[in-house]
C-alpha positions in Angstrom: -82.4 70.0 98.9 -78.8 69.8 97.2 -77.5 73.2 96.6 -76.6 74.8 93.0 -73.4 73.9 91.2 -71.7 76.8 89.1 -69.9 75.9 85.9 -67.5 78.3 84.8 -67.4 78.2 81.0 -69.5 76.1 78.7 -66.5 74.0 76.6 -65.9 70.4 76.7 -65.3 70.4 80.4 -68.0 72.5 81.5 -70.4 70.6 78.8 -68.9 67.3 80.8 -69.5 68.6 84.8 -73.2 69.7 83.7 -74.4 66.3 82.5 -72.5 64.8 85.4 -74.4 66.6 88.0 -78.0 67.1 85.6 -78.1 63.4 85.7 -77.9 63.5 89.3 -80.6 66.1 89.5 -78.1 68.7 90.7 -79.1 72.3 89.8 -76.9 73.6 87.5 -76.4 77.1 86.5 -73.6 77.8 83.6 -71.9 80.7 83.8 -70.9 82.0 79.6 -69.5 85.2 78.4 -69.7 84.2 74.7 -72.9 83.6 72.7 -73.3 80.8 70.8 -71.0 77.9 72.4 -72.2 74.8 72.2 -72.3 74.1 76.2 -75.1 76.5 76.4 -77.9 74.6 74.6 -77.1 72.1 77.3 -80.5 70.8 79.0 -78.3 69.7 81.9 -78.2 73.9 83.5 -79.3 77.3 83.3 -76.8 79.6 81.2 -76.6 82.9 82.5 -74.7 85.5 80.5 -71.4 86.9 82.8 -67.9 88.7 82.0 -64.9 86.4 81.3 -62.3 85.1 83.8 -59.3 85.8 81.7 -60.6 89.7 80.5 -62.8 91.0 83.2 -61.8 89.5 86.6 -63.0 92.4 88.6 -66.3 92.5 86.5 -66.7 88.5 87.2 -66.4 89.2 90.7 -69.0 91.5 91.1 -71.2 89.6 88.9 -70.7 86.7 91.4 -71.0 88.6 94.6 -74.6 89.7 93.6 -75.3 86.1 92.1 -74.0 85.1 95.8 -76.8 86.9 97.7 -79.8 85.5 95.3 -79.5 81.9 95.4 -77.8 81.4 99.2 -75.1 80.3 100.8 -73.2 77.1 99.8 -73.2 76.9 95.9 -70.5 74.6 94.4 -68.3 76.4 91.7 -66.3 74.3 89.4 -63.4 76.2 87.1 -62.9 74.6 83.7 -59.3 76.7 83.0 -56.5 77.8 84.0 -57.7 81.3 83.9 -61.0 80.1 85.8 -58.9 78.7 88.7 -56.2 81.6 88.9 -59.4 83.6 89.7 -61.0 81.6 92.1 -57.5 81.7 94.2 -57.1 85.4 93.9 -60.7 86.3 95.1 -60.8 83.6 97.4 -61.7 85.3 100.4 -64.5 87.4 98.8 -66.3 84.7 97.0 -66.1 81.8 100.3 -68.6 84.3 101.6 -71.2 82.5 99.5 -69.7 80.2 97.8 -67.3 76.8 97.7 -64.9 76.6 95.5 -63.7 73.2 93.5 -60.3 74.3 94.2 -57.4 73.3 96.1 -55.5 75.7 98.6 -53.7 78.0 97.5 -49.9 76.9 98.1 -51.0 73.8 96.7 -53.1 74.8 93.8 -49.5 77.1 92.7 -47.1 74.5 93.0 -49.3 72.2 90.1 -49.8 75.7 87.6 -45.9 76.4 88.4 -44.2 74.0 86.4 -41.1 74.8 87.3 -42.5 74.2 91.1 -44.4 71.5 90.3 -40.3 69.9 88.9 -39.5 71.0 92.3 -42.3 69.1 94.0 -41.6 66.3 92.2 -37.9 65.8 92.9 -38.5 66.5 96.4 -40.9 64.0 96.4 -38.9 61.5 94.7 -41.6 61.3 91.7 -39.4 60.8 88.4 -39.8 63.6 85.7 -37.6 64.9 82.9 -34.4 67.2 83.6 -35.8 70.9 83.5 -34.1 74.2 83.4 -35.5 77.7 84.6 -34.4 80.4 82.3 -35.0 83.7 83.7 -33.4 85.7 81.1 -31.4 85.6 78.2 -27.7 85.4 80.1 -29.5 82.4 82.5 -30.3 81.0 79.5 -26.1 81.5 78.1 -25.0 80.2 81.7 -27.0 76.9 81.2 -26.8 76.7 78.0 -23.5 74.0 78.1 -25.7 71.7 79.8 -28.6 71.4 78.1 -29.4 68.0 76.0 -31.4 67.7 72.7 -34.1 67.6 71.8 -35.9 69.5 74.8 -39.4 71.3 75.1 -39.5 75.3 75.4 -43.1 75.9 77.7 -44.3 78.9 79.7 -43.6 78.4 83.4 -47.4 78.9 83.8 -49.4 77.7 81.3 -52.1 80.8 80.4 -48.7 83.3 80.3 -48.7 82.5 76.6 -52.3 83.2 75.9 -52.2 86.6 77.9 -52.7 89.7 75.5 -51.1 89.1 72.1 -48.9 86.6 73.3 -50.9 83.5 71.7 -49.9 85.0 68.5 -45.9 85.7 69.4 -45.5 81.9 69.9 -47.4 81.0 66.9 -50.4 79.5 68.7 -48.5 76.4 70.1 -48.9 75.1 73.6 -45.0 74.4 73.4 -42.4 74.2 71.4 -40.0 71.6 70.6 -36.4 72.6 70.3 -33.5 70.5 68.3 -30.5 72.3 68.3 -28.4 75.1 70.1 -28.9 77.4 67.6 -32.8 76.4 66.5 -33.1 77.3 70.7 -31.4 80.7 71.0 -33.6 81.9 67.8 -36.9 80.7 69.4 -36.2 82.1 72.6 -35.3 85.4 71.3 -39.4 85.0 69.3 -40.7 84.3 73.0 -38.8 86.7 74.9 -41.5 89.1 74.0 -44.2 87.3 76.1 -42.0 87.4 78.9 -38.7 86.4 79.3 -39.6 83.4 82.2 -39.4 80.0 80.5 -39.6 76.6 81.3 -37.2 74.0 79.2 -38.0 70.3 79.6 -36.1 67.1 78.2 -38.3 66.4 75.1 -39.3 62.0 76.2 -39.3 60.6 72.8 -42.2 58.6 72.1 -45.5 59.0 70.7 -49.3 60.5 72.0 -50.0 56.9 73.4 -46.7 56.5 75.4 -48.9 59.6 77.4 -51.1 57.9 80.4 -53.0 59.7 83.0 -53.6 59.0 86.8 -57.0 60.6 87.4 -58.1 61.3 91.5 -60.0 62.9 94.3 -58.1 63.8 97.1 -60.6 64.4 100.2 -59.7 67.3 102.6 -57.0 65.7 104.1 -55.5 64.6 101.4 -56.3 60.9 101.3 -56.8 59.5 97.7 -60.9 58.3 97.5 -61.2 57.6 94.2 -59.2 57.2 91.1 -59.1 56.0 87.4 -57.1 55.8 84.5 -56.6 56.9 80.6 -54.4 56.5 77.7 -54.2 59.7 75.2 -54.2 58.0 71.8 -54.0 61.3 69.5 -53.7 65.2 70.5 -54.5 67.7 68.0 -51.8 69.1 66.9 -50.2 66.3 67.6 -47.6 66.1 69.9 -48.3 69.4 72.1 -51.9 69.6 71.1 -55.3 68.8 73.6 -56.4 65.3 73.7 -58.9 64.3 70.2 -58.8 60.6 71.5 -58.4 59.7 74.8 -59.2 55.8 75.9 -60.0 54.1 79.5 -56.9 52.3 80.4 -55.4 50.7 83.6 -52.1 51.8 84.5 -52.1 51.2 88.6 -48.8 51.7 88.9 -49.2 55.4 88.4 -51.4 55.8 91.4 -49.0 55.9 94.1 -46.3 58.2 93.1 -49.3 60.2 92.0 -50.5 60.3 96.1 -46.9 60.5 97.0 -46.6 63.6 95.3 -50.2 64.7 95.8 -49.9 64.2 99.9 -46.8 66.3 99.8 -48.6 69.0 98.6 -50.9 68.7 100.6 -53.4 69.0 97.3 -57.2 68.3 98.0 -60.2 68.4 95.1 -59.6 66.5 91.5 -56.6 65.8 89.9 -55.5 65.0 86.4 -51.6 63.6 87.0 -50.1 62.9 83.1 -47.1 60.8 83.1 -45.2 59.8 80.1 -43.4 56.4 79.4 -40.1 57.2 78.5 -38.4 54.0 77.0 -34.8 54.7 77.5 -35.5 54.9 81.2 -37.8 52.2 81.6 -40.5 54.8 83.7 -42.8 56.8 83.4 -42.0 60.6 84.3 -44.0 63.0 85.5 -45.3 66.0 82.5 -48.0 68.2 84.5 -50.7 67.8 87.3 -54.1 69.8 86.6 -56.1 70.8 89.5 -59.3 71.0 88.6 -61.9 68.8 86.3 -60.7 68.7 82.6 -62.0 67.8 78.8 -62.0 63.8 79.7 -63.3 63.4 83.4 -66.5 62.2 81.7 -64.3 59.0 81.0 -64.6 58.3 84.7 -68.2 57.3 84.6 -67.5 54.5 82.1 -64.8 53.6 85.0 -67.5 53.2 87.7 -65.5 56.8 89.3 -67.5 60.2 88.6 -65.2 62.8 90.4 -67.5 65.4 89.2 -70.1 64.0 91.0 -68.3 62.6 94.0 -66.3 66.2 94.6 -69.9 67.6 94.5 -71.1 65.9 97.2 -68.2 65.8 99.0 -68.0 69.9 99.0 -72.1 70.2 99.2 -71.7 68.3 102.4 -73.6 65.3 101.2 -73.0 61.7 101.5 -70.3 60.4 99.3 -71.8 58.1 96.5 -70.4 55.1 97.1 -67.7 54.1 93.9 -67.7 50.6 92.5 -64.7 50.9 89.9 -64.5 48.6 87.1 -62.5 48.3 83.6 -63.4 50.2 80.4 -61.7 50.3 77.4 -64.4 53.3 76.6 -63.0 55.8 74.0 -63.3 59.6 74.7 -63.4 61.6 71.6 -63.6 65.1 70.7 -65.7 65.5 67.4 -65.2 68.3 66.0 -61.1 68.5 66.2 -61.6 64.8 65.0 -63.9 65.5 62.0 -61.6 68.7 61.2 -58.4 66.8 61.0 -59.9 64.0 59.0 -60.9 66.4 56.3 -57.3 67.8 56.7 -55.9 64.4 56.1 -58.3 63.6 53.1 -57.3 67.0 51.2 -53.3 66.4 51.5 -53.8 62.5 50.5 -52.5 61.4 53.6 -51.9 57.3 54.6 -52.5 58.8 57.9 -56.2 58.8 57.5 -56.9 55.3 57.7 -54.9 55.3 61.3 -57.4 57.8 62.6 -60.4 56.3 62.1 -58.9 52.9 63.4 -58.1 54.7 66.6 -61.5 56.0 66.5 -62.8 52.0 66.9 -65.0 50.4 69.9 -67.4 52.2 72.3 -67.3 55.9 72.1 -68.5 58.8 74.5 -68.1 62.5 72.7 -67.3 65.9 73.7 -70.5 67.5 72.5 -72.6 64.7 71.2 -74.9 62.9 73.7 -78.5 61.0 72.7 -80.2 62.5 75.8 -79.2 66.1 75.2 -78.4 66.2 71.4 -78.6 69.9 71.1 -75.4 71.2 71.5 -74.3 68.8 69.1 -77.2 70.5 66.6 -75.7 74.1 67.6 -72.0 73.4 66.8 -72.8 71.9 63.5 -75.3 74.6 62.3 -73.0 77.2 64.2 -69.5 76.2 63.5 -68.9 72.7 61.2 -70.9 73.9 57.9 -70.0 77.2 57.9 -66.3 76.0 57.8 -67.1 72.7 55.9 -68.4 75.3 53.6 -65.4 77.9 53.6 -63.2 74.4 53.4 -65.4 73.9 49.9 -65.0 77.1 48.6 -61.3 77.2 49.2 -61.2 73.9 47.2 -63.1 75.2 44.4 -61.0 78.6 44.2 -57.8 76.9 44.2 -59.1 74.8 41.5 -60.1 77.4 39.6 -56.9 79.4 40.3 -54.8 76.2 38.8 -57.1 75.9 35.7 -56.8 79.7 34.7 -53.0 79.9 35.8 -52.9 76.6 33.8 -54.5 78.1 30.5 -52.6 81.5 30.5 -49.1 79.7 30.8 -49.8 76.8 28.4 -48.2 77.2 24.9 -50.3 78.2 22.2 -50.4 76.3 19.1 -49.4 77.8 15.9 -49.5 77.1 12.0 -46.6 74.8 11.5 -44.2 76.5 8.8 
């Protein structure tokens, strides 16, 4: 009998490596510290209630220990964040008492959430990527600050620094910033110098969503590539330096061997998500960010004949690799709700950009959350989530009506006798 695999969080991802594995007839148990999420009406795994990765690592780790000694040795635990994998490396040794973890080793697994390592990596491994800088502090940033070419890209060095404590709220809730001038740089720095002054700043490629592509892989435990695929982001939400909304099947094999180049010098083993960007002026594409670990649009991969959740399962289970027959798919990914949300925000301010979103939207479509043989979730986040904000999105209408109509009456002129 297959063993259990452990989902860590019930998102998209998590959602994704449950129906991978249910279809399969792999026990699933997902793991969810927050009621109500859509990924825990799954029919695809057992939610159990546990404390959170980011808040309550010590807690999670005692929750796991004692989930460790009830259902045996051998369990499979997959991380859907950056959060979920930072924990898995730092507890390591505890939880490989009972457990195998999705993950890769630790040297390698901090090289890809370092970006300023993972530039490193990638120069090293001759792997094109943008110019970067590493500013430490406020006089780095003064000493550098001669060199530096516009426009560029303000990040954290690793990614979940910004969403630590109130940190999401010091950068305005943006994954990254974009930067056009010397002086529009020193007066965001000084906002995100509160969160810690350790920054990345990146070359900003010019070029839209779609010029983003992605070399998707499992690397087996000695780092040999066994199965791969590719995608095309069409739209992020926010766009620019938001999470992929559409995300297509694509080919793009020239991707896939500076992705093993740099992967083997790592030394990286588990899945990869590799996103490159074509930068025009250049003629190449250049390397952005590698994410170890399964992500919101691995369930692409099935349309591509290549299910890495599934293959990664069996490979850490100890079972027999399912054998891979990859094909072409011009399948469309697409997250729902962001989609739906921006489309209503698009209709409201008149926008001509409407009609592009629903074009991108064309041809065969997976979803996030929707799924015809396990529609629930889909039934929770609409009762849940979309009409109570479809209604709060209504009532805002009608009160800013209202507010026009009586502004509107108390300002217009009154009409008098005409003497």
């Amino acid at each position: 009998m297959a063993p259990s695999a452990i989902v860590l969080n019930m998102y998209y991802t998590g959602l994704g490596i449950a129906r991978s594995l249910g279809e399969h007839g792999i026990p699933v148990i997902g793991l969810t510290s927050q009621r109500g999420v859509y990924g825990n009406f799954t029919r695809y795994a057992s939610i159990v209630r546990c404390p959170d990765s980011r808040n309550e690592p010590a807690q999670l780790l005692d929750f796991l220990t004692n989930m460790g000694r009830g259902i045996g040795n051998g369990a499979v635990i997959f991380p859907t964040r950056d959060d979920d994998v930072l924990f898995l490396d730092r507890f390591r040794r505890e939880l490989e008492r009972s457990f195998v973890l999705a993950v890769p080793e630790g040297g390698a697994l901090r090289a890809c959430l370092d970006k300023w390592e993972t530039y490193l990596c990638a120069r090293r491994a001759e792997v094109a990527t943008p110019q970067c800088w590493l500013i430490e502090d406020e006089p780095a940033l003064h000493r550098i600050i001669g060199e530096i070419t516009y426009p560029c890209v303000l990040k954290p060095v690793v990614a979940n620094d910004w969403r630590k404590n109130r940190n999401w709220e010091i950068v305005g809730g943006r994954k990254a910033i974009s930067v056009s001038s010397q002086q529009e740089l020193l007066a965001e720095y000084d906002v995100i110098a509160a969160t810690g002054h350790r920054t990345l700043l990146q070359e900003l490629i010019p070029g839209g969503d779609d010029a983003l592509a992605i070399a998707a892989c499992y690397m087996d435990r000695e780092s040999n590539m066994v199965a791969s695929f590719n995608t095309q982001k069409l739209l992020q939400v926010p766009e620019g330096f938001g999470t992929g909304c559409i995300v297509q099947a694509a080919e793009y094999p020239q991707l896939f061997e500076p992705t093993l180049r740099l992967l083997q010098a790592l030394h990286f083993t588990g899945i990869a998500e590799v996103e490159y960007k074509w930068n025009a002026c250049k003629s190449e594409y250049q390397l952005i960010e590698i994410n170890p670990r399964p992500w919101d649009q691995h369930r692409l991969g099935k349309s591509c004949g290549t299910d890495l959740v599934y293959l990664a399962f069996c490979d850490y289970a100890g079972l027999a690799r399912p054998v891979v027959r990859r094909h072409s798919s011009a399948d469309k990914w697409i997250a729902e709700d962001a989609f739906v949300e921006t489309a209503f925000r698009l209709l409201w301010k008149r926008d001509p950009k409407l009609r592009s979103l629903f074009r991108l939207a064309r041809g065969n479509r997976i979803y996030a959350i929707w799924s015809a043989r396990d529609p629930l979730p889909f039934l929770v986040y609409g009762i849940v989530r979309f009409i109570p904000r479809l209604a709060a999105a209504a009532i805002r209408v009608l009160w800013s009506a209202v507010r026009s109509r009586m502004s509107f009456r108390t300002f217009a002129p009154r009409k008098g006798p005409v003497l």
